[in-house]
CHARMM-style PDB file with segment names, atoms N, HN, CA, C and O in Angstrom:
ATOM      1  N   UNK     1     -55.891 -41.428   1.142  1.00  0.00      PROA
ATOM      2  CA  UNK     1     -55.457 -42.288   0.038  1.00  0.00      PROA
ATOM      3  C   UNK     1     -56.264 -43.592   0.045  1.00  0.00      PROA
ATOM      4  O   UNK     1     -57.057 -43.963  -0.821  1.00  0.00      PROA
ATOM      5  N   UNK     2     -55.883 -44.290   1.302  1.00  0.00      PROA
ATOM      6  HN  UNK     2     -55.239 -43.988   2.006  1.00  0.00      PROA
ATOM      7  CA  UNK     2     -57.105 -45.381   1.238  1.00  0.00      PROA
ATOM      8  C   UNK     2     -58.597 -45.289   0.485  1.00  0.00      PROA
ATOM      9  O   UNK     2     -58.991 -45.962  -0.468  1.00  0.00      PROA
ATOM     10  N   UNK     3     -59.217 -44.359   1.135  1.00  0.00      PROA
ATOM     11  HN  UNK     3     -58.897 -43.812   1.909  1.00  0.00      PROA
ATOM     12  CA  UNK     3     -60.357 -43.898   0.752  1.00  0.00      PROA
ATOM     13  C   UNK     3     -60.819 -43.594  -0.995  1.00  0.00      PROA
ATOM     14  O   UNK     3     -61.811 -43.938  -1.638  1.00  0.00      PROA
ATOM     15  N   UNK     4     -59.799 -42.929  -1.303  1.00  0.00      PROA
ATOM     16  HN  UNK     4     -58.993 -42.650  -0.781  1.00  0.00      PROA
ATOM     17  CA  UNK     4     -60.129 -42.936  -2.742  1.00  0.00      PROA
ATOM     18  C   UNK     4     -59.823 -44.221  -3.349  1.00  0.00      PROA
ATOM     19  O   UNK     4     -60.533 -44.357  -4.345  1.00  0.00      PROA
ATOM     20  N   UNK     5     -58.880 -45.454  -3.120  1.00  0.00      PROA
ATOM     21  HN  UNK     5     -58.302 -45.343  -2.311  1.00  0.00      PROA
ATOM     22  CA  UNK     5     -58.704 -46.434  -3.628  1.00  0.00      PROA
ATOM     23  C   UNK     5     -60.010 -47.064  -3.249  1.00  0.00      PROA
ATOM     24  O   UNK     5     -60.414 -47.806  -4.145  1.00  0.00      PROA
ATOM     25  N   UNK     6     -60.756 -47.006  -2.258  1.00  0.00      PROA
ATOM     26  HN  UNK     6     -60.428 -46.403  -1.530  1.00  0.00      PROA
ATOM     27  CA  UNK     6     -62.412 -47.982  -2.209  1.00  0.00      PROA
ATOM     28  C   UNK     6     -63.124 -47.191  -2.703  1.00  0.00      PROA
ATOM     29  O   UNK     6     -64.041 -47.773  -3.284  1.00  0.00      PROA
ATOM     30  N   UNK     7     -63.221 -45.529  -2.824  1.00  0.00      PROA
ATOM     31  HN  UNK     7     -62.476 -45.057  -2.352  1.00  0.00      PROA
ATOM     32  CA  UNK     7     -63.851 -45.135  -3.980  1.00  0.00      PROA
ATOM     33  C   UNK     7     -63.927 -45.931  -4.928  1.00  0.00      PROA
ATOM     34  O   UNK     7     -64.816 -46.732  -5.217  1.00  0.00      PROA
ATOM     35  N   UNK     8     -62.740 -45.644  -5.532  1.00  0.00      PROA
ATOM     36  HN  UNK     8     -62.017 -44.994  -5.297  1.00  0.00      PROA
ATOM     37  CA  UNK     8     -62.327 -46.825  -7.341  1.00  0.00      PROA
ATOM     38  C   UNK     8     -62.922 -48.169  -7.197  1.00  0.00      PROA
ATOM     39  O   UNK     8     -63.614 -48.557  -8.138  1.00  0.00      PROA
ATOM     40  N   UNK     9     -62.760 -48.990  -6.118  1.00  0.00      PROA
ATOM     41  HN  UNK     9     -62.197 -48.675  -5.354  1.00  0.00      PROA
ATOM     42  CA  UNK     9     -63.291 -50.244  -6.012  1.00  0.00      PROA
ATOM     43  C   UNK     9     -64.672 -49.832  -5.741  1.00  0.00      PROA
ATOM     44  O   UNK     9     -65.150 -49.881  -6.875  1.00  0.00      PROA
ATOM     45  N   UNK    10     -65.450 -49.522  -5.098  1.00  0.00      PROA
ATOM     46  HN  UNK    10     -65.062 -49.483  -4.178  1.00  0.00      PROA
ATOM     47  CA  UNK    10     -66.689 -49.243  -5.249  1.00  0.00      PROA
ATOM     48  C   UNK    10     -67.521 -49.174  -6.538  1.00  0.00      PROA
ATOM     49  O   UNK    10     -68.607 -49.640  -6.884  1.00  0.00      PROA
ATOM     50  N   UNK    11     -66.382 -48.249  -7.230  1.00  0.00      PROA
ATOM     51  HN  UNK    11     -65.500 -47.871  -6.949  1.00  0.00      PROA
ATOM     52  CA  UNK    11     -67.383 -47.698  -8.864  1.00  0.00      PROA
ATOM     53  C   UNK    11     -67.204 -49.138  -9.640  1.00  0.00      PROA
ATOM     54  O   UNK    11     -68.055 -49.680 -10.344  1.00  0.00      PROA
ATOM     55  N   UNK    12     -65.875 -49.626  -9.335  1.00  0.00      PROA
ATOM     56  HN  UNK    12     -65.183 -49.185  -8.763  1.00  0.00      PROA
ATOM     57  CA  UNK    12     -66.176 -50.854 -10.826  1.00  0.00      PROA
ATOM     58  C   UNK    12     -67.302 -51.553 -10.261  1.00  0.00      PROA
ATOM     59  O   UNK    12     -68.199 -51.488 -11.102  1.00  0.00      PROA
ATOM     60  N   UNK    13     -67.682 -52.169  -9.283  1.00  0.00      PROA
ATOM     61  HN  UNK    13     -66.953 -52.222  -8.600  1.00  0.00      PROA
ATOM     62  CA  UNK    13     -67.798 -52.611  -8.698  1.00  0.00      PROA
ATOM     63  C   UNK    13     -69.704 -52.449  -8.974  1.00  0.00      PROA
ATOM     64  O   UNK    13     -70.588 -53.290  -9.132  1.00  0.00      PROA
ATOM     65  N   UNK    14     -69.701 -51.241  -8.934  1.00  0.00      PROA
ATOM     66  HN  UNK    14     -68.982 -50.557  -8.806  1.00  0.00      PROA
ATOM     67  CA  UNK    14     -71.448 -50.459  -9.385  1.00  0.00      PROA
ATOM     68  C   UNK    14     -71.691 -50.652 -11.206  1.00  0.00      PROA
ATOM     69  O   UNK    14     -72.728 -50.543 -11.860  1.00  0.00      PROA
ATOM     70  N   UNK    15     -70.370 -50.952 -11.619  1.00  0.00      PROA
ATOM     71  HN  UNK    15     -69.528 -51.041 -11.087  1.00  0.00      PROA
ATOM     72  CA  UNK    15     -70.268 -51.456 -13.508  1.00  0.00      PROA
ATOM     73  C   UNK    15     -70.304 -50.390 -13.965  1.00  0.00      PROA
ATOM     74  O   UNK    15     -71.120 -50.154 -14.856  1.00  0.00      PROA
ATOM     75  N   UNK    16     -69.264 -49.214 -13.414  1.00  0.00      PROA
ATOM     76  HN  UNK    16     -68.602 -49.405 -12.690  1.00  0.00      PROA
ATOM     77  CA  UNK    16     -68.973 -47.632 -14.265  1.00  0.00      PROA
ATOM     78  C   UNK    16     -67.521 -48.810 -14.847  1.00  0.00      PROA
ATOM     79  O   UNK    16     -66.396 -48.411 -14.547  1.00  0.00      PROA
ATOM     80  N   UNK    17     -67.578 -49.600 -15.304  1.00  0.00      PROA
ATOM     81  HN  UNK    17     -68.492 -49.924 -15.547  1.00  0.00      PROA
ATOM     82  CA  UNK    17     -65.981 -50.269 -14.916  1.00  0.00      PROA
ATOM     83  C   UNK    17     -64.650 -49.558 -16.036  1.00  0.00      PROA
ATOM     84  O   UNK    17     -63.524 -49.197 -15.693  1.00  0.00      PROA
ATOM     85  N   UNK    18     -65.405 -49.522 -17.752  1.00  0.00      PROA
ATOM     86  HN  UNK    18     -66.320 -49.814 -18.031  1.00  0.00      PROA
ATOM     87  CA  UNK    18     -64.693 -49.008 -18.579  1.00  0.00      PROA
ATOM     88  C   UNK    18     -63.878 -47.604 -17.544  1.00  0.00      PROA
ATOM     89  O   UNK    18     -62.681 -47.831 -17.364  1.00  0.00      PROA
ATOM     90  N   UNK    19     -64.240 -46.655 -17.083  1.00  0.00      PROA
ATOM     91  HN  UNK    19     -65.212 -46.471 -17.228  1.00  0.00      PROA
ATOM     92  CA  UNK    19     -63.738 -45.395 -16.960  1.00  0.00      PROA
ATOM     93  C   UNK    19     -62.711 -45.922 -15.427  1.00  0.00      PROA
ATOM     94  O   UNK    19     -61.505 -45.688 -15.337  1.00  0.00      PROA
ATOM     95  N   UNK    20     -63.440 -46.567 -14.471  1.00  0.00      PROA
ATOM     96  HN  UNK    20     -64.419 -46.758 -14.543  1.00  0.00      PROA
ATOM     97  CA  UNK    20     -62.731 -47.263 -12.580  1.00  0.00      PROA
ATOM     98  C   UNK    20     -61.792 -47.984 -13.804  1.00  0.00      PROA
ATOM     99  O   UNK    20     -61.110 -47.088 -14.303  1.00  0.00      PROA
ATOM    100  N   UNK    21     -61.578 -49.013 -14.321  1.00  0.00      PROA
ATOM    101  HN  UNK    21     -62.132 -49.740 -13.916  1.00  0.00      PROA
ATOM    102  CA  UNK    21     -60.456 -49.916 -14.396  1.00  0.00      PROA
ATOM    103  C   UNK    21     -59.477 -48.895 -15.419  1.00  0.00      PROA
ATOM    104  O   UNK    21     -58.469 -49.595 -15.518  1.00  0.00      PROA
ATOM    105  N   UNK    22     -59.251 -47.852 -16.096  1.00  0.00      PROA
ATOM    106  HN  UNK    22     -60.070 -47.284 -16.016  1.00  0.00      PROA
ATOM    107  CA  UNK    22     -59.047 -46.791 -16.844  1.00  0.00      PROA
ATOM    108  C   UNK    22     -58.362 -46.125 -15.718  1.00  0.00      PROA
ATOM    109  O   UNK    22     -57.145 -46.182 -15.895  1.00  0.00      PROA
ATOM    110  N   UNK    23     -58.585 -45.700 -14.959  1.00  0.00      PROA
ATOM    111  HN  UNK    23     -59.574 -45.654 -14.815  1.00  0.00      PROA
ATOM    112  CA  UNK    23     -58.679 -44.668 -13.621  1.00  0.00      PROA
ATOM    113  C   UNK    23     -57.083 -45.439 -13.120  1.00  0.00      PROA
ATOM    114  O   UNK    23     -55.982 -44.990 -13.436  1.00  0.00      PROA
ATOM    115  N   UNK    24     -57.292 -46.514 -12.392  1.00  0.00      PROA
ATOM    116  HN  UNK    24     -58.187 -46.879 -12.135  1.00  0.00      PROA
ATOM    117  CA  UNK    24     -57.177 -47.318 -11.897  1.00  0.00      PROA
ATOM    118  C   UNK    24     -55.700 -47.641 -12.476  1.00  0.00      PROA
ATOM    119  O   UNK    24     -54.705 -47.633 -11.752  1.00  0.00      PROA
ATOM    120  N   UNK    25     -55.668 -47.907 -13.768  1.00  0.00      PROA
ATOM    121  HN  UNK    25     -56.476 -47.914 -14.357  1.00  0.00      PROA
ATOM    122  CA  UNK    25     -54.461 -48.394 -14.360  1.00  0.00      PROA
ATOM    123  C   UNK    25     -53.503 -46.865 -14.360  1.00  0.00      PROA
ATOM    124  O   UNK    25     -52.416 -46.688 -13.810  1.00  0.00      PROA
ATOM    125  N   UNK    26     -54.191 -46.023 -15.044  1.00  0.00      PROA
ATOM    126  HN  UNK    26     -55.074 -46.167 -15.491  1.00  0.00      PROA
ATOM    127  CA  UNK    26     -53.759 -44.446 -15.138  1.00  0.00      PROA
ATOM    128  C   UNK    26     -53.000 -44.089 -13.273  1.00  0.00      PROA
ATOM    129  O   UNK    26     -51.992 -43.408 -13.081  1.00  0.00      PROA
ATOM    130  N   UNK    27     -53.581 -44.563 -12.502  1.00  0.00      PROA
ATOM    131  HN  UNK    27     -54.399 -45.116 -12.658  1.00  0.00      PROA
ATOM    132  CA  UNK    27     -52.862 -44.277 -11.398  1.00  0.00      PROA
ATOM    133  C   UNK    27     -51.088 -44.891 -11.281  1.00  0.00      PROA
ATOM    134  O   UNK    27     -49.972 -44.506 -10.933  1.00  0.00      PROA
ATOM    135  N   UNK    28     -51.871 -46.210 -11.898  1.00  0.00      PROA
ATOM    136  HN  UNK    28     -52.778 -46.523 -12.180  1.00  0.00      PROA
ATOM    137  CA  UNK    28     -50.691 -47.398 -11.302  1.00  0.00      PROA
ATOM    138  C   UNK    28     -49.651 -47.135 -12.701  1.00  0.00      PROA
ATOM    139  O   UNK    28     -48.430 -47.287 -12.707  1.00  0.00      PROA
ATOM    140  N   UNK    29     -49.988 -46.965 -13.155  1.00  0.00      PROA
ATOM    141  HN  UNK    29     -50.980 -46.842 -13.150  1.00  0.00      PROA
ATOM    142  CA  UNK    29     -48.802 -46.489 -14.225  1.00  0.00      PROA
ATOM    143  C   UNK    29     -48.469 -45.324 -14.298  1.00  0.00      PROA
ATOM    144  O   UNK    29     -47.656 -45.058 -15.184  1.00  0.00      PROA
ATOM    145  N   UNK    30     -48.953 -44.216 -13.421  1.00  0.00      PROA
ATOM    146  HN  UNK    30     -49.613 -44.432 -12.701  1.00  0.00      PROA
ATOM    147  CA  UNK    30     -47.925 -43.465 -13.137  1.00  0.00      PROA
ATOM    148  C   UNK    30     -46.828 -43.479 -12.136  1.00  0.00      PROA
ATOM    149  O   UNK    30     -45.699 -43.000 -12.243  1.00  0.00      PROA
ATOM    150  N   UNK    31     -47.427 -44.188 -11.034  1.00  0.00      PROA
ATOM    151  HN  UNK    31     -48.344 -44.577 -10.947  1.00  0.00      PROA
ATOM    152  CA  UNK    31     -46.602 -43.994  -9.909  1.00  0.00      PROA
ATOM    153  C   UNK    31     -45.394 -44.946 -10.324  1.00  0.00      PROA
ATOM    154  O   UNK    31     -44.216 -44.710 -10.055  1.00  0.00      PROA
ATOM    155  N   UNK    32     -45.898 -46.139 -11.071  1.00  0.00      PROA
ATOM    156  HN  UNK    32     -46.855 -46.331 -11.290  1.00  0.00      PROA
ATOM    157  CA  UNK    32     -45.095 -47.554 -11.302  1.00  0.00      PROA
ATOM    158  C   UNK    32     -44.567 -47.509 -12.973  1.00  0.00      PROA
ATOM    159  O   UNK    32     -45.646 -47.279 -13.520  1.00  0.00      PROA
ATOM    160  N   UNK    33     -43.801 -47.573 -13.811  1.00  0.00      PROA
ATOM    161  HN  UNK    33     -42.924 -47.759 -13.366  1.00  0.00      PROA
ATOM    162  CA  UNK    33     -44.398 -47.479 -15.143  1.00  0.00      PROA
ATOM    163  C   UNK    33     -44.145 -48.952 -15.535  1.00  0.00      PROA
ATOM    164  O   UNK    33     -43.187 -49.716 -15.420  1.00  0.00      PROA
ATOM    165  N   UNK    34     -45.579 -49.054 -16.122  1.00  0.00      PROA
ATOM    166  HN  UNK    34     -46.357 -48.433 -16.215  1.00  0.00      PROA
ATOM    167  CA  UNK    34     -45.393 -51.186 -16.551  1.00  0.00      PROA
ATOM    168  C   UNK    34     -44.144 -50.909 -17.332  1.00  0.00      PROA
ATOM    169  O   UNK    34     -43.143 -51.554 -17.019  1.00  0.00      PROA
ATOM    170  N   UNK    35     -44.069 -50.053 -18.291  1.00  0.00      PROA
ATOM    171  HN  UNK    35     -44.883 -49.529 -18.545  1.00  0.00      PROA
ATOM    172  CA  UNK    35     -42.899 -50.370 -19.229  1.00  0.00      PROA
ATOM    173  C   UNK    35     -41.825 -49.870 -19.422  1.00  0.00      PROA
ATOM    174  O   UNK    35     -41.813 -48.932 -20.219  1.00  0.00      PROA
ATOM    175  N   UNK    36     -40.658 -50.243 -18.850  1.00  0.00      PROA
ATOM    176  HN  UNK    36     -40.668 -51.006 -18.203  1.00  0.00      PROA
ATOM    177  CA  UNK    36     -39.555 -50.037 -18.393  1.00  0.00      PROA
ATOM    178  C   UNK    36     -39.200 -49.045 -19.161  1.00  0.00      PROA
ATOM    179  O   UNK    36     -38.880 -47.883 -18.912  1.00  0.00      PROA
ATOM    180  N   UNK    37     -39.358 -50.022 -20.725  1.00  0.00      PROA
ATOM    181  HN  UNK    37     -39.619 -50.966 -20.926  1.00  0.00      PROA
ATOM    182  CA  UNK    37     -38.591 -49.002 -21.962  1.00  0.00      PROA
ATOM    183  C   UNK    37     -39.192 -47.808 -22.072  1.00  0.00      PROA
ATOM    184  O   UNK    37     -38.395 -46.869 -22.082  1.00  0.00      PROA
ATOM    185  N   UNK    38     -40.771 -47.412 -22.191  1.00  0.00      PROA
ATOM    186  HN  UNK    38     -41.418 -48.174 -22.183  1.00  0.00      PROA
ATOM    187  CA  UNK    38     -41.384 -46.047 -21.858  1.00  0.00      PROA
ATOM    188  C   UNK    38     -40.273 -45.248 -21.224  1.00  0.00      PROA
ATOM    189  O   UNK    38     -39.440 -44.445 -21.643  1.00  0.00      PROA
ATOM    190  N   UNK    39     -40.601 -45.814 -19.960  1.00  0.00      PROA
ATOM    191  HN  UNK    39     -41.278 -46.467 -19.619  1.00  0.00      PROA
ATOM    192  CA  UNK    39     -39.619 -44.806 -18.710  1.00  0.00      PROA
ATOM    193  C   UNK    39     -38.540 -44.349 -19.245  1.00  0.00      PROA
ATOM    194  O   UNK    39     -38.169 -43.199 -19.009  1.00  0.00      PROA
ATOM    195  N   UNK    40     -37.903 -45.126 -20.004  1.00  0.00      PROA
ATOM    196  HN  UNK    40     -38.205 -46.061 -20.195  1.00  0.00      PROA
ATOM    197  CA  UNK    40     -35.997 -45.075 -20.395  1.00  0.00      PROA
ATOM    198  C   UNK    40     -36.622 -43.891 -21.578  1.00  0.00      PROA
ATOM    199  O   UNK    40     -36.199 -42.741 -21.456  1.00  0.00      PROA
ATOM    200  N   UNK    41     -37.265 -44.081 -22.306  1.00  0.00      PROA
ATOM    201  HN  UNK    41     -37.609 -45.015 -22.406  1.00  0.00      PROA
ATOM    202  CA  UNK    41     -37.615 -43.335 -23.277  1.00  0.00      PROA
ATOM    203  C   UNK    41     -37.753 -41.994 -22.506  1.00  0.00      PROA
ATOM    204  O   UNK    41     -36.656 -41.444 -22.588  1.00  0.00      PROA
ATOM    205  N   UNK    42     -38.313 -41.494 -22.043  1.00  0.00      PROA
ATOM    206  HN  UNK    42     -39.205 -41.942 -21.976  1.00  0.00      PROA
ATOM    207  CA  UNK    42     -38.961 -40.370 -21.219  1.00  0.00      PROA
ATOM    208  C   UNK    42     -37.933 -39.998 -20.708  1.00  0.00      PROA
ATOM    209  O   UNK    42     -37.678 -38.826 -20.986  1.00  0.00      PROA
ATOM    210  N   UNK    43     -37.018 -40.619 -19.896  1.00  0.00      PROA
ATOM    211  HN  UNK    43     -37.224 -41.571 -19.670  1.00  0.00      PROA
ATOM    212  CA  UNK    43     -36.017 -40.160 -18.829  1.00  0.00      PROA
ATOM    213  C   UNK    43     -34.807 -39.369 -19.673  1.00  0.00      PROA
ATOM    214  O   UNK    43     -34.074 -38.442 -19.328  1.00  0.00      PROA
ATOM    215  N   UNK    44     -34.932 -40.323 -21.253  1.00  0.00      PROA
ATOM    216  HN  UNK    44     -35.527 -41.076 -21.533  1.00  0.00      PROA
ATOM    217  CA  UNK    44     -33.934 -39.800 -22.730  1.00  0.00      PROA
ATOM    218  C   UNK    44     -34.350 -38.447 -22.443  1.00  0.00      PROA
ATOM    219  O   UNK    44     -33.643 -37.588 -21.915  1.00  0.00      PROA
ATOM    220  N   UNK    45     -35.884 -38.281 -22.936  1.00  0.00      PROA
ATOM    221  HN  UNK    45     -36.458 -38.979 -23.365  1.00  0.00      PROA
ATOM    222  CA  UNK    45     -36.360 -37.018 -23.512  1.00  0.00      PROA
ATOM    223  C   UNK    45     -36.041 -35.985 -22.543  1.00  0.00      PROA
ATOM    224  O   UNK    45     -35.795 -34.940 -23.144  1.00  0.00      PROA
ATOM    225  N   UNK    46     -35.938 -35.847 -21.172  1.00  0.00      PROA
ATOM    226  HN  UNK    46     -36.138 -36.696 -20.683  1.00  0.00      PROA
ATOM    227  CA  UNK    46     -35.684 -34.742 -20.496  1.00  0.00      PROA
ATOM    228  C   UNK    46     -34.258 -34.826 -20.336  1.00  0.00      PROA
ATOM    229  O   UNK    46     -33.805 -34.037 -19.507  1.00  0.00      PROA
ATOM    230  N   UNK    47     -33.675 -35.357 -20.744  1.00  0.00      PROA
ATOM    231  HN  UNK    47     -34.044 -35.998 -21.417  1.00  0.00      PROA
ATOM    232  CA  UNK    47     -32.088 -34.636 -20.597  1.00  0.00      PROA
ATOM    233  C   UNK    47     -31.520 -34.539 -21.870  1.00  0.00      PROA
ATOM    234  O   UNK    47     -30.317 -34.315 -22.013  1.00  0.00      PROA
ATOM    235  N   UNK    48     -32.329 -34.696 -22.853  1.00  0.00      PROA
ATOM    236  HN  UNK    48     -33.306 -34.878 -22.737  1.00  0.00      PROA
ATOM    237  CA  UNK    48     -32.573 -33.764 -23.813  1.00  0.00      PROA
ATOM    238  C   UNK    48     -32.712 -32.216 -23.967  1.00  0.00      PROA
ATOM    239  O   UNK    48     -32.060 -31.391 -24.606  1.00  0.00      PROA
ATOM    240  N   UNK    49     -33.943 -32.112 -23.041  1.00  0.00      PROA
ATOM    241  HN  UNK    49     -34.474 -32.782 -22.522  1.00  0.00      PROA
ATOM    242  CA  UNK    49     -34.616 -30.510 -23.147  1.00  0.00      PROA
ATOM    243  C   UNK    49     -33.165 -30.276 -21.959  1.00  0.00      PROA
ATOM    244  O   UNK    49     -32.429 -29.300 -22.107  1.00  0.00      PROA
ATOM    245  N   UNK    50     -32.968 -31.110 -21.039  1.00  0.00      PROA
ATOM    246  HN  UNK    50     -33.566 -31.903 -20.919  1.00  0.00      PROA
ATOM    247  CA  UNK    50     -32.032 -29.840 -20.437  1.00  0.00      PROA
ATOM    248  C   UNK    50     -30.627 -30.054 -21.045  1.00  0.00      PROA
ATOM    249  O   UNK    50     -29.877 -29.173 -20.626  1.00  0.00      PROA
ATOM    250  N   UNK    51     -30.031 -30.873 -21.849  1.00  0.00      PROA
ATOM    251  HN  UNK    51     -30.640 -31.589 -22.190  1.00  0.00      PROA
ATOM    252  CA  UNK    51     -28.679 -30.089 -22.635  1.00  0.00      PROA
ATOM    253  C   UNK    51     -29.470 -29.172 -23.142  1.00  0.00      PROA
ATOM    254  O   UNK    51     -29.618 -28.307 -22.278  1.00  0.00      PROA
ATOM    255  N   UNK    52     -30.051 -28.912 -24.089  1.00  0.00      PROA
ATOM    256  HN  UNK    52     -29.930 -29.614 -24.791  1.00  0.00      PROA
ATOM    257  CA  UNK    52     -30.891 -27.593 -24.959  1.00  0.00      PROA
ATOM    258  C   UNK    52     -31.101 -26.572 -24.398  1.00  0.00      PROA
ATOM    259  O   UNK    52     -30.901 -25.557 -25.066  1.00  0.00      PROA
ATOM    260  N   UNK    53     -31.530 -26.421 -23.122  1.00  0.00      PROA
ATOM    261  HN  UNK    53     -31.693 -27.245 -22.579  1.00  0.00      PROA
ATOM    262  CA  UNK    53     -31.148 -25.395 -21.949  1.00  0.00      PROA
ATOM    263  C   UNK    53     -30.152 -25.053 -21.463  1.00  0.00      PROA
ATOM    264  O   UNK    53     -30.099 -23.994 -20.836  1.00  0.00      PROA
ATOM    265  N   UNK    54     -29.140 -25.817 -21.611  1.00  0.00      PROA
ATOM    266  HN  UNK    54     -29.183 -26.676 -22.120  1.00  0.00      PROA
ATOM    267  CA  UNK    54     -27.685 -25.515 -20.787  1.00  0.00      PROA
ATOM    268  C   UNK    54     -26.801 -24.684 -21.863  1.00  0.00      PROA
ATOM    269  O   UNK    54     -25.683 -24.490 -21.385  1.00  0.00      PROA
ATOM    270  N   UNK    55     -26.893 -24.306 -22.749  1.00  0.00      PROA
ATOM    271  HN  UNK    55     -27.801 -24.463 -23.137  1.00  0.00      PROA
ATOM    272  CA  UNK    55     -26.022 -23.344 -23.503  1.00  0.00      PROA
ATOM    273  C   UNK    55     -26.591 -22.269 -23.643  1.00  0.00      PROA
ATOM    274  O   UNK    55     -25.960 -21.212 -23.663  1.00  0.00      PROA
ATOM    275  N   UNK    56     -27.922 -22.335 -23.769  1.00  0.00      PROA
ATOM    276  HN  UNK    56     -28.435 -23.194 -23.753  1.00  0.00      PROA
ATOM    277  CA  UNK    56     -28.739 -20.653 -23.516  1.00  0.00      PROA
ATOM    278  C   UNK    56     -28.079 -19.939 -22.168  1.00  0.00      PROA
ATOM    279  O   UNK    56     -27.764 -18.763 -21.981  1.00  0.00      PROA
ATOM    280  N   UNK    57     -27.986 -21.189 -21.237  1.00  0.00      PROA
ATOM    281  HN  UNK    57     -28.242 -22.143 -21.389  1.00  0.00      PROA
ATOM    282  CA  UNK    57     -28.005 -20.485 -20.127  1.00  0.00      PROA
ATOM    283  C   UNK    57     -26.877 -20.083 -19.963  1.00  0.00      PROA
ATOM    284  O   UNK    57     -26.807 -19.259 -19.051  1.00  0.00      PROA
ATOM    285  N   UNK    58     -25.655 -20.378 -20.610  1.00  0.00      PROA
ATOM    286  HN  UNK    58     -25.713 -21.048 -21.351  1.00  0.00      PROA
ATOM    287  CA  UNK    58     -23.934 -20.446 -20.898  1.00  0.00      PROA
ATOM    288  C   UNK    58     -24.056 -19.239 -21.613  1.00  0.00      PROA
ATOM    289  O   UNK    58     -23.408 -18.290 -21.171  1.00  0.00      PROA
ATOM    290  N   UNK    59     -24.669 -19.083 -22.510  1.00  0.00      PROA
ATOM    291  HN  UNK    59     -25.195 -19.854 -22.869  1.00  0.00      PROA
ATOM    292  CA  UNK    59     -24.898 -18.271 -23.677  1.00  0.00      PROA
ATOM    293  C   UNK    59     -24.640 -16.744 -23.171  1.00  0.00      PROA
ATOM    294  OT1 UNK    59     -24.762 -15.804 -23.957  1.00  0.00      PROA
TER     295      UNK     59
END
């Protein structure tokens, strides 16, 4: 893990930067999400699909 994070710092670093600081954010907003409301949004949408599943499976 280390290693690929000085990968990433390496490349901006060489001025690939558009795609490393891209990379970079794409990591950290998955593990982290900047925006709370996203998350809440998302977390809606799958218990969504699973009521929608739970009566098939009743069914």
């Amino acid at each position: 893990m280390v290693n690929a994070l000085k990968m990433k710092k390496d490349s901006v670093n060489s001025g690939d930067n558009m795609v490393s600081i891209g990379e970079i954010r794409g990591v950290r907003s998955h593990e982290q999400p900047l925006s709370p409301v996203k998350h809440v949004a998302e977390a809606k949408e799958e218990k969504k699909e699973d009521s929608q599943e739970a009566p098939k499976l009743a069914a």
